[in-house]
Steps between C-alpha positions, in 0.01 A plus 500: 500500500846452610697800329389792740629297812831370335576855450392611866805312612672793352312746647660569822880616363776357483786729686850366565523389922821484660449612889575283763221666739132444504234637704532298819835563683713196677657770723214562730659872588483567147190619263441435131482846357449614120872466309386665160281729276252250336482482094264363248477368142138567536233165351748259355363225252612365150528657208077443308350371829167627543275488831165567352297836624859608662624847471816694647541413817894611523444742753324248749803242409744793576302523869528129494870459422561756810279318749741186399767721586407677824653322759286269723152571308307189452428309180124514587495851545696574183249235307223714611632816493619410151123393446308810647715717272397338159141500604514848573650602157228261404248641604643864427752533215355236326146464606418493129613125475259186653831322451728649733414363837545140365826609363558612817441223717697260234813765572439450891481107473803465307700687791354365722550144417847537383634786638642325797850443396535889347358627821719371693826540289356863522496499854852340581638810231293777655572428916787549701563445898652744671516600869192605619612835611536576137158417398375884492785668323495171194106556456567954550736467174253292288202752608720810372580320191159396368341878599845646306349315173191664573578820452442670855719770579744444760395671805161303407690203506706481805146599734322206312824277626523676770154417605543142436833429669364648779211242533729241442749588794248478740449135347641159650761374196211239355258769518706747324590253214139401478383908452803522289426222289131633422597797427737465274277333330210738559763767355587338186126479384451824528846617385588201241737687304748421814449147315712427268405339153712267296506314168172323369196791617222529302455822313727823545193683735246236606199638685539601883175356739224805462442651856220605631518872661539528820505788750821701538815359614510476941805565681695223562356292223751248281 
């Protein structure tokens, strides 16, 4: 009864934390901003522990591990974020298994109940304050990074970042750091190989979420 939630405390990683900075600012003329490129060691438990009916969920943990990391993002909205992912791959990569929404929702208790302290070593690693006139151009450099890992040619590039910093600069400073928080985010789930993975992942090519089609790609869309 006991061995799926001593594990759990594992669950949400273990990453080294040394920043000073968190996500609220003393300096109320400066703004919490995102200091680095998140990483992941994807579902971390020990060595033989089993959760029964679970399957590989790495790529939901790698989404999890991010949402940790993005600067500002809530721990309830990463819990259910982190949630609404393995359901999905429940319900479509593995649809085959009765098991795997139990396994699931064991995987989003154990975060939730204990990923307090990871969360917020996370967050005091992954902010920075700066002057709030420097808000736009912290949050332009992240966007060009993640869409570089994505493939996108350059001129692509720059008019997606483009497009973006310019909402932004019409933005107060909180405003802007609230649109660039979520979509940094928003990026990295669709272009996770801006995330970086580290020791401990299950598998050498666990499965991606299945999609369902949709119509062709809008301009201006993420």
């Amino acid at each position: 009864m006991h061995r799926p939630i001593i594990f759990l405390l594992l669950l949400s990683v273990s990453l080294p934390t040394s920043s000073l900075a968190s996500s609220t600012c003393r300096d109320k003329d400066e703004v919490a901003v995102q200091n680095l490129m998140p990483n992941s060691n994807g579902c971390s438990k020990p060595p033989g522990m089993e959760v029964g009916g679970e399957e590989d969920f790495t790529y939901c943990c790698d989404r999890h591990d991010a949402c940790y990391q993005t600067c500002g993002m809530s721990k309830k909205y990463c819990e259910s974020d982190f949630g609404s992912c393995m359901k999905a791959m429940c319900s479509g990569n593995f649809e085959h298994n009765p098991g795997c929404k139990g396994a699931a929702e064991i995987y989003k208790m154990g975060v939730s109940m204990f990923g307090g302290a990871p969360y917020q070593n996370m967050q005091d690693d992954s902010c920075e304050c700066v002057g709030k006139e420097k808000v736009v151009g912290r949050y332009q450099k992240w966007f060009r990074e993640i869409y570089k890992s994505s493939g996108l040619g350059d001129d692509e590039i720059e008019e997606k970042v483009g497009t973006l910093v310019g909402k932004m600069g019409e933005m107060e400073a909180s405003a802007a750091r609230d649109f660039g928080r979520d979509t940094f985010y928003k990026l990295l789930k669709k272009y996770d190989e801006a995330i970086t993975k580290v020791d401990g992942r299950v598998g050498r090519n666990p499965p991606r979420l299945k999609k369902k089609k949709k119509a062709k790609t809008k301009k201006g869309e993420l």
